[in-house]
Every structure is written in C-alpha cells, then in structure tokens.
N, C-alpha and C positions, 0 to 999 in steps of 0.2 A: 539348500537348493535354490531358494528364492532368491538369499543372497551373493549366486554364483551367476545366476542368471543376470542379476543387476548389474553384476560386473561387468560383464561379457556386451550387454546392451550397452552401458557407460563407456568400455572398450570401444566398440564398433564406431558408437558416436565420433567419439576423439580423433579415429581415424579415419573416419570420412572429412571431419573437420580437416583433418593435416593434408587430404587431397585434395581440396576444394582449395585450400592453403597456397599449396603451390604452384597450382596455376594461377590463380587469381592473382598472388602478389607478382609473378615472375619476372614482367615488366615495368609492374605500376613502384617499384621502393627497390632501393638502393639494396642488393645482394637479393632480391627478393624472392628467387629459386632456392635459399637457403634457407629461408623460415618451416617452410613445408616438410622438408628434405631432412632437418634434424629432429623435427618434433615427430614426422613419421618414423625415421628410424629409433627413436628414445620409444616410440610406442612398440617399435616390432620385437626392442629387447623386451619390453611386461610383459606382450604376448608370452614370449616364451617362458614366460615364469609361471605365470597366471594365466594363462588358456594352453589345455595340452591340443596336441593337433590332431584332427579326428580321417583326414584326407592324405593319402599320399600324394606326389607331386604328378603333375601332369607330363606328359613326352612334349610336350610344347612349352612348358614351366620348363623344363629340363634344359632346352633348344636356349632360348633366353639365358640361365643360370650360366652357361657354357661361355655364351657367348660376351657374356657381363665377365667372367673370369679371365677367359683369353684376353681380353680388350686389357684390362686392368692390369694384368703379368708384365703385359708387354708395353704399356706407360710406365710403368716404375723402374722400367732397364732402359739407362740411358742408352743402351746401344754403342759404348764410348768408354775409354779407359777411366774414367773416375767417375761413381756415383751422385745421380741427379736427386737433388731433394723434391723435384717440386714433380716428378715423373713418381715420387714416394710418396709424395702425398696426395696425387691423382688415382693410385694404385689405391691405398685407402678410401676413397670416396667409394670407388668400386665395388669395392670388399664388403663396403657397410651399404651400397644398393642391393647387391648378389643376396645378405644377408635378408633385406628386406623381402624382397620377391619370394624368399625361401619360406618363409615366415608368416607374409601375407596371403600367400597362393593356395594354402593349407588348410583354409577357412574360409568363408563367403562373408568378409569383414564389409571389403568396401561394396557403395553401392554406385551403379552407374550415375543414378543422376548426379550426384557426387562430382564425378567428374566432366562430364557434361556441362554443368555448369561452372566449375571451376575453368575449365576452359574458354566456355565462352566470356565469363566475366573479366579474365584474364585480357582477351583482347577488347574489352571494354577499358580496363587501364591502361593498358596500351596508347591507344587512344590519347585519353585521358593527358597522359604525358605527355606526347605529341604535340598536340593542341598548346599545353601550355608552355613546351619550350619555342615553340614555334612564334604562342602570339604571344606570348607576356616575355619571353626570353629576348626573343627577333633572333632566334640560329638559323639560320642558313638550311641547317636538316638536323631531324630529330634525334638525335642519338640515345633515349632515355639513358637510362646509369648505367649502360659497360659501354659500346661504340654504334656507330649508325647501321655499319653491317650486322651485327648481332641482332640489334635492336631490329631492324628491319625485318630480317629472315623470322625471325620469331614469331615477329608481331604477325606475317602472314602466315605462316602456316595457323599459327590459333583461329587466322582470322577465314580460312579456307579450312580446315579442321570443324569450325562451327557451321560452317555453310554447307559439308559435307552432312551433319549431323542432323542440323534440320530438315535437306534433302532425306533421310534415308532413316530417322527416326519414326516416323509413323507418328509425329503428334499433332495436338488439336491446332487448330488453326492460329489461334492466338500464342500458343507457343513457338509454330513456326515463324510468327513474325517477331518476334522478340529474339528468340535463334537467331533471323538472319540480318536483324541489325547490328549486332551484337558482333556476327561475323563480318561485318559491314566495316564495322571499328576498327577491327584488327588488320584488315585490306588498307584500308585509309592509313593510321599510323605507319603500316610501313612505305605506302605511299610517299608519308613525309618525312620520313627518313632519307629519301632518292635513291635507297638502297638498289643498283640494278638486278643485284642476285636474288632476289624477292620478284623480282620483273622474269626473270630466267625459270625460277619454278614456277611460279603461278599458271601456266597454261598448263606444265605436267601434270599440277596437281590437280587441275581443272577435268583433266584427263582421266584420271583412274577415278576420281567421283562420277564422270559420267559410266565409264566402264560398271560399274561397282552398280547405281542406280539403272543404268540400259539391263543390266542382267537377272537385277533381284529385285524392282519396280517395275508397276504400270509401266509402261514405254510410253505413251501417249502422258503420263502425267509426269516422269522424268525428263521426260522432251521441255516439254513447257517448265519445268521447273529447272533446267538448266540453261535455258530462253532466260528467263528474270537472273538467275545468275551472272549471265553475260552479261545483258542489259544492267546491272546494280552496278557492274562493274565498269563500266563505261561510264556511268554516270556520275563512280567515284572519280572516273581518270579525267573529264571534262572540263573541274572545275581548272585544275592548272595542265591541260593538255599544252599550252605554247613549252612550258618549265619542263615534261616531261620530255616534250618535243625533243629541246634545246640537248638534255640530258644525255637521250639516244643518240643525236646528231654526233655532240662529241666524243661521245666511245663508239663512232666508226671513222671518225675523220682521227683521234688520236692512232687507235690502229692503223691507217694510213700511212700516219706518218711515222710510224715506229716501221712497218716495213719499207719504205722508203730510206728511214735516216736512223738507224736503231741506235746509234749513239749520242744522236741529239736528242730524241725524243725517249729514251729511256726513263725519264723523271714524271710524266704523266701519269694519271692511273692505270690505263690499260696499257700503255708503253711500260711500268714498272713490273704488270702482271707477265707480259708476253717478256720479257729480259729473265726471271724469275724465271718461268716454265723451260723458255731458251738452256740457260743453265744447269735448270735441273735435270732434263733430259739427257744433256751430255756427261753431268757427273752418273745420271745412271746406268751411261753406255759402258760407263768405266767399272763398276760396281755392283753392276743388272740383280746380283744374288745376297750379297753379303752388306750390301749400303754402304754408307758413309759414318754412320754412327750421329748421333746430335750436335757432340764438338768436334767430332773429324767433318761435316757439311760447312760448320761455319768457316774450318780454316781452309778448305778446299773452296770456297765462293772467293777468301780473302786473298785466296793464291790466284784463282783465275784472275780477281780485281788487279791486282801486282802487276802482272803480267798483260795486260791491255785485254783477255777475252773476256770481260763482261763490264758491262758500265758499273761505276760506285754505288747506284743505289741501289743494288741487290742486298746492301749491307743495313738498310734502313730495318728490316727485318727480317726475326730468324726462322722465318718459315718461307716453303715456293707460292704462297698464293694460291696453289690449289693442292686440296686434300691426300688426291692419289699421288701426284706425284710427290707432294711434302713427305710421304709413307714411307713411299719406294726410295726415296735418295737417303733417306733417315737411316731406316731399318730395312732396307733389302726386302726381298720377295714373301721371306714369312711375315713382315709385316701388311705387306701388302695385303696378303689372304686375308689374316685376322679384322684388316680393318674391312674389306670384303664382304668376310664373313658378318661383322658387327653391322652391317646393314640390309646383309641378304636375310639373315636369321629374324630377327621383328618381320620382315616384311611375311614372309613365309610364314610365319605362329600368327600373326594378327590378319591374315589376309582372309576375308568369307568367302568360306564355300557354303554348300547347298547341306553337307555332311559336320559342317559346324557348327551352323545356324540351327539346323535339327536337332541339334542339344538342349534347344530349351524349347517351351511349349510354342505351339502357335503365336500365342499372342503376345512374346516377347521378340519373337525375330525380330523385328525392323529395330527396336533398341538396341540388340547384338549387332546388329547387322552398321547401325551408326556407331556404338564405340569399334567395331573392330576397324571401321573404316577411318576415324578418326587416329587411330593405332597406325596404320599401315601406312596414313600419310607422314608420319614423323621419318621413318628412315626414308622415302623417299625423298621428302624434303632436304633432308642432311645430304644425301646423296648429291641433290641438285646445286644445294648451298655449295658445296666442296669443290666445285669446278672452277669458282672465282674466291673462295674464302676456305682458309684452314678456320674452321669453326673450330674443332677440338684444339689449339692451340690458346684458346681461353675456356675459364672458369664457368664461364656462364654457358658454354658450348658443351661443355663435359655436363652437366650440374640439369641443365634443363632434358639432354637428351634419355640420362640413365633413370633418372628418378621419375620423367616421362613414361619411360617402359615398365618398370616398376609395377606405379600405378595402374597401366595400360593392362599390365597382362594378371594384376589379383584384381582387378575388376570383373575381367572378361572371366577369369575362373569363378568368380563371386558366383555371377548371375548361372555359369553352370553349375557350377556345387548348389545352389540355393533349389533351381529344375529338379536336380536329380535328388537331394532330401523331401521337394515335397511329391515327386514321383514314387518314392519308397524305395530308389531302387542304391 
C-alpha cells in the first residue's frame, strides 16, 4: 500500500513536471512545445498501466475529447485525390493529445500552480529570446525558433494569459507582482517580434479579462487593477512607440495602395494578405460546400495565376492568410464547422460560471477562476491570430494549442476531483 502510494506521489510529480515543461520551454529552445508534449503523453501511457482510474470523464472532458477527434480526422484527409503524410501525421499528434486528456482528466494528477507557472515562466523565455536575438543578433524582429508570427502570437497570449492570472488569482501581493512582470515579458517579446497579429488580439483579450474580473471581482479593485494593466502596457509600447508608429502607418498606407493598384502592390505584406483573401473568396463562390481539396486550391490559385486573375504571389504560399477562409477553400463547409467548433468547444468548457466555480470550496475559487480564464483566453486568441495568420498550418500552431488544452482542461478537473474527494462526496 505504502509502496502504491509512492508510486502515484512520484507519478503526479512527473507530471506536473512535464506541464510546467511545456510551457516554460515552448518559446525559450528550438521545438520546445515538444519536450512537455512527449514526456506528458509517455507518462499518460504508465498512468494507464500503473494507476487504474477511479473518476469517470466529465460532459466538458467529453466536449474537449470530441472536439480534439473531429479536429484531428479531418487534418489527416487531404481533402484531395492522393493521400497527405504530413495531414497523417498531424492526425497522430491528436490522437496521442485526445489520449492524454482521456487519461489525465480521470485523476486529480496535475496541480494548478503547475501550470501557472509554467505559463507564466514560459513568457519569461520568451522574452529571454527576444532580447537576445534582438541585441546580440541585431534582427530586425524576433522570431525565436519557428517565425515572427508564431513567435509573437504566442509570446502574447502567455504574456496576457499571466496578466489575467494574477488579476483573478487571489494571490499575495508579492506574488501578484511577480505574475505581472512575468506577464510583462511575454507582452514585450511579442512586442519585438512587430508581430501586428499580437497588436490585433491584445485589446480582445484585454476584454474578456475585464469581463471575467468586472463579474467575479471587487469592481472597485478590478478597475484599478485593469488601470495598471493598461498603464504597464503603455509603458511597454513607449520605449519604441516611433517603430510601432512606423509599423501601423504602413499597414494602412500598404492597404491603400493594394486598393488603389492591386496588381502592383500585391507583393507587400498586407497587399499579399488582401490578394490571398481576394482569391480565396472567389474559389469559395465556386465551391461554397464541397472546397477545393489541398492540391485541387493549389492548382486552382495556379490556374487563376495562368490566366491574368490574380497576381504571382499568391503562389509564395500554400495557405490564404487567414484561418477561416484557408478552411473553407480547403475543405468546404464541414471543414469550416469543425474548425468552428475546435474553438467554440474550449471556449465553452473553460469559460467560469458562478455554477463552476462553486465546485470547489470557497477558498479555491479565485484559483479556478484564473486557470479557467487563462483557458478560455487560448481559443480566443487562436481565433484572433487566424484573421491575419493560418496558425495551424505549422507545427508549433498545432503542438502549443492541443497540448494547451490538454493540460488546461486535467487541471481544472484536478482542482475539482481533489474539492469533491475531500468533500466525501
């Protein structure tokens, strides 16, 4: 008995360790979403050898589980007359997250602070990297190890993810200010990255932490606490306000001149986005239900290019630039739901109510109350990313958002499963 218990303690350790893991590395080392990601799932198969499971799955475990499957079915079908390996090997990734949640959710293994701070240390790396490709490299903009956009969107959500946490955690004062430098990091690296799609969420996200804190806080103390918010923020964007200036400027004067002259100015950044959407919109007029398939999009782009309707550089890459409509021209209308659904479903299981929160005692709410919110900001994030960036068209976009949930939703069952065994009930 003694020596089952010890197991089970050495267990839990491990896999707090592999969640703390994965966020912390995700930005700071090369693949660093994958370290967490395989030592968590290597642990969820011992679980199941070695700890039987004593909880059936939750309707919100379940919501999750579903929505981790559909997602993953439907990356490994090219959509297209000859099968895709690498839609086969995203589909795998899935398979072994779906399994993890299945696995983790059934025990009260991980702990919050666990994550918590993996998080927030995470956008400490962030940072970290930042900083030194910026001063020791002299790059232009950060792109840590996959590209500027990834790297940027990332870097902020961890870094408004932890700003949300110390808002809405209930902690000691000394921990709030270490939370909100921490969250401070992750704001600034994507900063220097010049990522605009990080510039695009950040007030959303700024948004539903006030909502989330106006509803389940002081009001009088979430006011002021979303005051220094802003203010922090500000006082990030000050140091290069002319460079940011500069940044904005040109993605509305390129716009300009993409509607002005869209075949001269097609090769800019936001002249390449707006040709891209251009495009994709019209192959979907043609297709609305059934798509284009992944190699029927690319030869339909190649054919418009042929034929003078669209400028050459739609061909620089195989996705439209933005998420829903990369979906819709791909895979037709049930792709569209599914990807829909892969962001309405977290947002709905992780979002606090007044009837979630009351699952665990008094004096854990404000802890539930910050991971669910740090939860709920991921799919809204991705949401926001997708308007200017096909995020899931890389590794690092797949890899950080499922192993994300993952963790997100056997935490939040932890902290209830752990309420409800020492409640008796």
């Amino acid at each position: 008995m003694i020596s089952m218990k010890l197991n089970e303690v050495l267990l839990s350790a491990a896999i707090n360790f592999a969640a703390f893991l994965f966020f912390s590395l995700s930005l700071a080392v090369p693949s660093g979403y994958s370290y967490g990601a395989v030592f968590l799932t290597l642990l969820a198969v011992v679980c199941i050898f070695s700890s039987p499971s004593i909880k059936s799955l939750a309707v919100e475990t379940k919501i999750l589980l579903v929505s981790l499957i559909a997602t993953g079915l439907m990356w490994s079908v090219s959509f297209g007359v000859s099968w895709s390996h690498t839609g086969f090997a995203y589909g795998v990734k899935y398979a072994l997250a779906a399994c993890c949640l299945w696995v983790l959710s059934r025990k009260n293994y991980i702990s919050p602070q666990a994550v918590v701070w993996g998080v927030a240390t995470g956008a400490v790396g962030a940072l970290g990297v930042a900083v030194y490709q910026y001063m020791a490299l002299h790059l232009d903009k950060a792109s840590g190890f996959t590209n500027a956009i990834q790297f940027g969107g990332i870097a902020m959500y961890m870094g408004m993810a932890t700003w949300g946490v110390a808002l809405l955690g209930g902690w000691r004062r000394n921990q709030i200010l270490i939370l909100g430098l921490c969250g401070s990091c992750g704001v600034l690296a994507s900063l220097l990255s010049e990522s605009r799609g990080g510039w695009v969420v950040a007030p959303m996200l700024f948004v539903a932490i006030l909502a989330m804190a106006w509803h389940y806080c002081n009001k009088r103390v979430a006011s002021l606490a979303m005051l220094g918010m802003l203010i922090g923020g500000v006082m990030l964007v000050l140091p290069a306000y002319k460079k940011f200036e500069q940044r904005a400027a040109l993605a509305v004067h390129e716009a300009q001149m993409y509607s002005a002259e869209p075949q001269k100015y097609a090769e800019t950044s936001i002249g390449q986005r707006l040709e891209q959407w251009r495009l994709a919109l019209r192959l979907i007029e043609e297709r609305p239900f059934t798509g284009w398939g992944v190699e029927g999009y690319a030869h339909a782009k190649q054919a418009m290019v042929d034929k003078g309707a669209a400028h050459p550089s739609v061909m620089e890459y195989g996705h439209a630039h933005n998420e829903i409509l990369d979906m819709w021209v791909k895979r037709g209308l049930a792709g569209l739901i599914i990807l829909l659904f892969f962001y309405a479903a977290p947002l709905y299981v992780f979002w606090p109510t007044h009837a979630r929160l009351a699952r665990v005692t008094e004096e854990l709410r404000p802890r539930l109350l910050a991971l669910r919110a740090a939860a709920a900001l991921l799919p809204l994030a991705y949401f926001g990313f997708g308007w200017t960036q096909v995020f899931f068209a890389h590794n690092s976009g797949h890899m950080f958002y499922i192993f994300s949930l993952v963790i997100f939703g056997a935490a939040v069952r932890s902290m209830e499963m752990a309420t409800a065994k020492t409640s008796g009930n």
